[in-house]
N, C-alpha and C positions, 0 to 999 in steps of 0.2 A: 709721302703717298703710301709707303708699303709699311706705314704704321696705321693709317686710314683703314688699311683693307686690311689688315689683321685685325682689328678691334672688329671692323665691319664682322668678320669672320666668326670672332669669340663671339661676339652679340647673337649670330644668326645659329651658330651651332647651340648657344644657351637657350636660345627660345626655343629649337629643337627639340633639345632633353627636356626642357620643361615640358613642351606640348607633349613626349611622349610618357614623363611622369604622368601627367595629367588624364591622358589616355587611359595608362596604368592604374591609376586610380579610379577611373570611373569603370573598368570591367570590374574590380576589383570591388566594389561598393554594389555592383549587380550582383555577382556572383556572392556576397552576402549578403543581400536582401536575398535574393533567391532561397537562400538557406534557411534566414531566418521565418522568412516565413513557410518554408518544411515543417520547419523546427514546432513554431507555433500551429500548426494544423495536425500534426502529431500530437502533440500535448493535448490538444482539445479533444482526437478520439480517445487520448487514453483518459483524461480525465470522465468523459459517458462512459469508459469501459469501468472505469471506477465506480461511477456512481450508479452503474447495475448493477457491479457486483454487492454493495451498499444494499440495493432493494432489495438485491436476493439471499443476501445473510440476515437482514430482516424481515423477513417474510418466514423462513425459516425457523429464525430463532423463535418468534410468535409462534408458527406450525408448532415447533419442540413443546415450548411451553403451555399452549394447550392440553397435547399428549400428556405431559407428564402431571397434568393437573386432572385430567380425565384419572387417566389411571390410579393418584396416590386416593378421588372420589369414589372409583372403583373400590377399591384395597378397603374402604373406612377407616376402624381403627385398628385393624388387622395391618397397616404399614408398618412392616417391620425393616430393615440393613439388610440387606442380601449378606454380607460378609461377617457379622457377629452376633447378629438376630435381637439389636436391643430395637425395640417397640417404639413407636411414635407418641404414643399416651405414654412413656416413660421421660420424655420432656426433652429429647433428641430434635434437631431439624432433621431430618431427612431428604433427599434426592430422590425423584422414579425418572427413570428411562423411559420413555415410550413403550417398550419391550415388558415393562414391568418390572426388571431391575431394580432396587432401591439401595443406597448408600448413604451413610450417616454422618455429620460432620465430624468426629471421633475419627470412625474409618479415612473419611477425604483426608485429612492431619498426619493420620502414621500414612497413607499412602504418597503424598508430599514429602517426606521424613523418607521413604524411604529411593524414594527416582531420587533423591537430592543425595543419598549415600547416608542418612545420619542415626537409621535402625537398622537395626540385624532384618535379614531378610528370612 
């Protein structure tokens, strides 16, 4: 008989731990659904926060380029390199700023060449 009510015992104490594994595992599976979906509603604002930032570096960059297409129509053929003064009719690309600035792919080259360390400054 007190082999009966010991197993009875193991048996009732085992479905115990089970139920409260089981327990454990269903707060456990709330507590990350809960997260994950943070997780996912985070992501989704950052990725709109992305994709305005997106508009608004394009919108931008078109505004620049504008400008700087106003300004080199401005200049005619008077576009000369702010920093070494070769001409645009002398068969250089040229760059304008907005500001009216102009730089020459020559200049952009040693100026690369030299943030890079590989000209004397």
């Amino acid at each position: 008989m007190a082999t009966d009510e010991t197993t009875q015992i193991i048996i009732d104490n085992a479905a115990a731990a089970d139920e409260s594994v089981y327990m454990k595992y269903k707060q456990l599976k709330k507590v990350n659904k809960a997260k994950l979906t943070s997780y996912l509603e985070r992501l989704i604002e950052l990725q709109q926060v992305e994709d305005e930032l997106s508009e608004d570096l394009s919108e931008r960059k078109r505004r620049h380029e504008e400008a700087m297409l106003e300004a080199i129509n401005a200049m005619g053929d008077e576009v000369a390199c702010s920093f070494c003064g070769k001409k645009k009719s002398e068969g250089t690309n040229i760059v304008t700023s907005p500001a009216g600035a102009c730089i020459c792919e020559e200049c952009v080259a040693l100026c690369g060449d030299i943030f890079a360390g590989r000209a004397r400054r």
